[in-house]
Each structure stands twice: as structure tokens, then as C-alpha cells.
Steps between C-alpha positions, in 0.01 A plus 500: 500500500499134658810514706569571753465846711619630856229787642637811579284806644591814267377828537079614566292256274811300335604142520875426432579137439847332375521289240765222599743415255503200366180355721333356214813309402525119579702396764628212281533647198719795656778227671500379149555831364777532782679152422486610105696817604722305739617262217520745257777733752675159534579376211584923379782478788659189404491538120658896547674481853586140467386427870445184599136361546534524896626886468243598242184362717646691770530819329140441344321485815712815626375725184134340548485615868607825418248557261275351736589746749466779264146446401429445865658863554282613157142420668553638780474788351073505570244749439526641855831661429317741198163629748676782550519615061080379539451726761731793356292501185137468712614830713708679212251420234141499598320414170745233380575363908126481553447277165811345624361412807182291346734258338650175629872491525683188421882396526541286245846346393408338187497839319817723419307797591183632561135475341103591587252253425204276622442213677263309648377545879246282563186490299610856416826643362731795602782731363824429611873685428774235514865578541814309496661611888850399300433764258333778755842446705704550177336857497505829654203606751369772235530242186328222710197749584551649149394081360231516745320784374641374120259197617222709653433718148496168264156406748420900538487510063368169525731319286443144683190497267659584175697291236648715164272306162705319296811263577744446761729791349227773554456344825841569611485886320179488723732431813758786385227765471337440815826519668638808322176673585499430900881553515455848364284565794695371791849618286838290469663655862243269661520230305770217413736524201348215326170702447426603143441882540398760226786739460788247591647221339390129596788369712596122495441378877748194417796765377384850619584621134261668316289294221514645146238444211177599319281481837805653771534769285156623501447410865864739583305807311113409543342788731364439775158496671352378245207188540592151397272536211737770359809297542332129389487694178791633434651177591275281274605744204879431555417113515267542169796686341754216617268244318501727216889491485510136519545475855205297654693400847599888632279458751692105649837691391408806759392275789814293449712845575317520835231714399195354700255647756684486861142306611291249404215555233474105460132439638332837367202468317449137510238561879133301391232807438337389866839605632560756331160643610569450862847640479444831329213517807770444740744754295196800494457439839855536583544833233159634664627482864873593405340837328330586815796448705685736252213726485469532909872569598542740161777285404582276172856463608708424204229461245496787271213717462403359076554167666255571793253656245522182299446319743205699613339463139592064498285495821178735473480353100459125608298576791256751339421200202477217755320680737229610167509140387463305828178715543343429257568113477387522892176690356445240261542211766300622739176518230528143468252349775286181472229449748557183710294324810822423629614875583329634768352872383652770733249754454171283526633133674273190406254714322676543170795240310847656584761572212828352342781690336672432162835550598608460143425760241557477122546810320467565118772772380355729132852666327342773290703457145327765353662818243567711773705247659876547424728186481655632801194555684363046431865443625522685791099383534662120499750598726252589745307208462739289647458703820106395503648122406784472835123553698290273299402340220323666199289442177647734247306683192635749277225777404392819282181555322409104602690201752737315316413150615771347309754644702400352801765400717509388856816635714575288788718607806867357495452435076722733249275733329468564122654798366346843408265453165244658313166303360287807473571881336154653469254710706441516883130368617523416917147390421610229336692318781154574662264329280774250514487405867109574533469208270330208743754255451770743609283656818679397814765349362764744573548691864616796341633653193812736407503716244797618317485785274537850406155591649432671139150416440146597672436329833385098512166401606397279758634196592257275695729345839856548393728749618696711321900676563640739262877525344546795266830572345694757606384686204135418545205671635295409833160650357387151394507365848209422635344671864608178730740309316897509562754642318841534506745721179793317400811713494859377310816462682714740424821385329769335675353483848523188539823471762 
């Protein structure tokens, strides 16, 4: 955000900062704004209380200084007046205060109520929560720390990286399910009336009736603690259903009830992949340090035990891969050395030429697409892939008895990738993606390779100065694995676990 911010100090290790409202608004174009108004109040009190032009500029600048006033009384309200819900949820709540606690908090007026998202700091960028103090003083001290932790889960489940495929529509089905799946955690005594909660009807924050319709009605008898995954699609099949019937705008038609996430989704999905890199860091480290904290005193506070185990499983999955994968891309780096007189050798100075690192290594990625292979297996194979891709880039072959050079394809970090497909459907020879990069024209050309496959076929020869890593499906076999080279079994998500 450019505009601009009063420093606060918060609690251990967070920044609060208030967004002024109206800062970024020009001084000019605002008395223009207020002589607009002025007319317009004017020329309403002569034409309907037939007041003279003296008596109706009078009154005009009376009802501008007391809205004047009012707004002045409206930002007062600051983020200083809400430490206390911050600190209630850090001491009540260990897990969720602790993650809490790693986040920036910003007042911001410009917003109706509250949101989580990035922004920059720097040359680097941080996670902030920002709330509307108008709209934390409209609430009661356990719905204000109820929004807070509503906040805290969209980073814990990592939604600030995700976007529903498809249009805007499944975008804002996308919003729904990711809010009916944290407010079944944190439950509707905590949280404000406008939040749409499985097992009660949506309620209209403009009327405080309840909404009717396709969508309130499944939302008033959907279960609850269920993943956003599991109510996405049950939504998507009532808006598929709509179209069916003719009705293409039930989606528009339910938003224009009042049915809408109490916080803003707007900027989800849209981070650059270098950002999004350096935030889901930032996010691990905060999960990592939070579990500890939860871990140490015994205590998850309000979190529910499935929830903690989720949580748990989110964690040691993405840390276990990265940790394999960094590994071995260090590995490969660090066999990249050039001898140079420029380098100074450690181990024998001035007798012998020192040595210069590649820091760059290029990987080539072999899909085994032989019989054994189910359709499931090359897709989930792809799907993986794209983890090796956010690292680096890769030259992609498909394989089975012999290398499919026709299929090559080069995957480049930041680029969409192509979708699951099949070139291949015979045999399984590893030997053959050996004789392949033995050939001289391919020695040295790659810093490592990754092979993805079954691991149904006798072991693979040699490979003269190329590493290899390993990823079986989760119905595969290690035995093919060869003494000194990495591995690592793929296993499927289970269904709907995705919160």
C-alpha cells in the first residue's frame, strides 16, 4: 500500500500501522468534492423547503460540519483501542495467537471490514491482517477476536495463494467455501451475524432477515466441519443445475441478497510466483514456530483436535518434499566447479588454480508413460512436476522401452504447465533414459535428472556425471532405486482435505 501509515508497537514481533483515511486523496479534488455536495444540499432545500438562498447556504454548511465532525469522531476510533482482542486471542489461543502474532496489523478505513493479504516491505514483502476500527467497534469483544482468528485460518490453510479455475462465479463459490469451512471451526457464537455458517441460514447484514434461495438453503442444512473442497462442490453443482434450468445469473442474484464473504478475497491468487515463494516461507515459518508453541505449553486453545492434526499433516508434507528437493538441487550445484587462477585454492594456496561454482543447475525431468502406468498415476506424475518446476527449470522427456524425443518440452518457473498426456503405452527399459544421456552430446548437459515412474522394471545402469532423485507413485516399488541416489514415494491427498 502507498499511503500513508502511522507506526504503532503491537505485541512481541508485530508491527501495527494505521492506514489514514482518505491520505491518498487530493487536497483539491476533495474541496471540490465538498463544494459539489454543498450545492447539491442547496439547491435540495430551496426547491423542497422553499428557503431562501441565504437560509439554505446556512443550513448547508451546518449539515456539512456535522458530518465533518462525525467522521472526525469515526477515526478516532484507532487500532490501539482493539490490543486488548490481539492479546486475548495470543494468551487464550496459543496456536492461532502465535501465527497471529507474526503478522502486521493495519487500521485501514478504506475497507468495510477486515482482510489478510501481502504487501510490500522493502525489497521484501510481508503478511498483513487489515481491519476497518469502524467495523471492530460495531462488534462485540468475542466476534471481533472471533474475525481475527476467521483471518488467521484463511493464511493457516493458505488460501492467499489459491484462486477457484474457471470464471469470476466459481471464484466467488471459492470465497463461500473457504468461509463456510473456517466458520465451522471457530462456530457462529464467536462470530458476526453476517457470516455464512454451515447449519444456519445466510442472514442479510443490510436487513438482518434471513436470505432465501438455491445456495441459502443448502448453506442453512450443509454439515459442518467439512473442508472447503467439500463445500466448493456442492456449491458448483447447485450453480451447474441453475444453468441447467435456465438460470445463468443465480450466482449475481445471491450476492445481490447480501450473501457475500464478511472479508475481502479481492487480491487472492493474483501474488507473482517470486512472492508467492517468499510468502509461503514466511507462512511455514510462522505454522512451524506456532506448532511448537502449541506443542510446549500442551495447549491448541480453540483449535480442534482433526483441525490440529490437519494442520500437522499441511506442515510435515511440504517440508518433507522441499527439504528432499532442495537437497538434491544443492547436491547438484555444488558438483558444478570450474578451475580458475583467479580463486585462490584453500587446501594447497598458489600451488594449484582455485575453483568456481555454477550456481545455476539445469535439470532434465523422464515421465515414465509406460503400460503399467495408470492415467491416474501420468496425472498425478504431472502434478508433481510442477513442484520440481516452482524450483527450477526443466527439460522434459516422456519414456518406456526408449526416450520419446518428440515430446520434449522445456518447463520454465512462473510459465503455466501443459496438462497430463500420454505419448507412450509400451514396456519399461530405465536403460534407455541411460543410453540416452550417456550419448556425448548430452554428457554434462544436465546437473541432474528426476525420474518419474512406477519403479517397475530392473535397475538402470550407469550414468557417467549426472545425478539422479527418485519419485515413485504411491503405488510403486523402491527396489529399482539405485545404492546413492534419492528418492522420495508420492502419496495422494486424501479427499476433501483441502480446508
Amino acid at each position: 500500500m502507498s499511503d500513508k501509515t502511522t507506526a504503532h508497537k503491537g505485541l512481541p514481533g508485530q508491527e501495527m500501522t494505521e492506514k489514514k483515511e482518505g491520505a491518498g486523496v487530493n487536497a483539491d479534488k476533495l474541496n471540490s468534492i465538498k463544494e459539489q455536495v454543498r450545492e447539491q444540499i442547496i439547491k435540495r432545500r430551496m426547491e423542497e423547503q422553499g428557503m431562501s438562498r441565504q437560509e439554505a447556504e446556512a443550513a448547508a454548511d451546518s449539515a456539512i460540519a456535522e458530518i465533518a465532525k462525525k467522521a472526525e469522531e469515526e477515526r478516532t476510533v484507532g487500532a490501539r483501542e482493539f490490543d486488548h482482542d490481539f492479546l486475548k486471542v495470543y494468551m487464550n489461543d496459543p496456536f492461532i495467537g502465535t501465527v497471529s502474532s507474526e503478522v502486521t496489523k493495519v487500521a485501514d478505513y478504506d475497507m468495510p471490514t477486515a482482510y489478510v493479504g501481502v504487501r510490500p516491505n522493502g525489497r521484501r514483502h510481508e503478511v498483513i491482517m487489515g481491519f476497518n476500527p469502524n467495523f471492530f467497534k460495531s462488534l462485540s469483544p468475542s466476534q471481533r477476536q472471533g474475525v481475527i482468528k476467521h483471518e488467521m485460518y484463511h493464511l493457516i490453510f493458505q488460501h492467499i495463494f489459491e484462486r477457484a479455475p474457471g470464471d469470476k462465479d466459481y471464484q466467488i463459490l471459492w470465497n463461500w467455501a473457504t468461509d463456510l469451512a473456517i466458520n465451522s471451526i471457530i462456530g457462529e457464537k464467536n462470530l458476526p451475524d453476517a457470516c455464512l455458517i454451515p447449519g444456519r441460514a445466510p442472514i442479510d447484514p443490510a436487513t438482518g432477515k434471513e436470505i432465501s434461495g438455491p445456495y441459502a438453503d443448502f448453506i442453512a442444512n450443509a454439515p459442518k466441519m467439512k473442508s472447503s473442497d467439500f463445500y466448493f462442490e456442492k456449491l458448483r453443482e447447485i450453480e451447474e443445475q441453475q444453468r441447467k434450468n435456465g438460470n445463468n445469473n443465480s450466482i449475481n442474484i445471491a450476492v445481490g441478497q447480501g450473501m457475500n464473504s464478511i472479508d475481502d478475497h479481492g487480491k487472492w491468487g493474483e501474488l507473482p510466483e517470486e512472492v508467492k515463494e517468499q510468502i509461503r516461507d514466511k507462512v511455514r515459518d510462522m505454522l512451524e514456530k506456532a506448532v511448537k508453541r502449541a506443542d510446549r505449553t500442551n495447549d491448541w486453545g480453540s483449535v480442534p483436535a482433526e483441525i490440529a492434526e490437519i494442520i500437522r499433516k499441511i506442515l510435515s508434507r511440504e517440508i518433507d518434499w522441499r527439504a528432499i528437493l532442495r537437497q538434491f538441487i544443492g547436491r547438484c550445484r555444488s558438483m558444478e566447479r570450474n578451475s580458475t587462477i583467479k580463486r585462490i585454492n584453500k587446501k594447497a594456496p598458489y600451488l594449484f588454480p582455485g575453483y568456481k561454482r555454477k550456481y545455476k543447475a539445469n535439470f532434465a525431468c523422464f515421465i515414465d508413460q509406460s503400460g503399467s502406468m495408470s492415467d491416474d498415476d501420468i496425472a498425478m506424475l504431472f502434478s508433481e512436476l510442477e513442484s520440481f518446476a516452482s524450483e527450477t527449470d526443466l527439460d522434459v522427456y516422456h519414456f518406456d522401452t526408449e526416450v520419446d524425443e518428440r515430446s520434449h518440452t522445456v518447463w520454465k518457473k512462473g510459465r503455466p504447465f501443459p496438462p497430463a498426456h500420454r505419448t507412450r503405452c509400451g514396456g519399461t527399459d530405465f536403460n534407455c533414459v541411460r543410453d540416452f544421456m550417456n550419448r556425448p552430446e548430452n554428457r554434462g548437459k544436465w546437473s541432474g535428472i528426476v525420474m518419474l515412474t512406477d519403479g517397475y522394471a530392473p535397475t538402470m545402469g550407469q550414468i557417467i556425471g549426472t545425478r539422479v532423485i527418485w519419485v515413485i507413485t504411491e503405488h510403486g516399488t523402491m527396489e529399482a532405486v539405485r545404492q546413492g541416489d534419492l528418492a522420495v514415494q508420492m502419496k495422494k491427498e486424501k479427499q476433501f482435505k483441502r480446508y
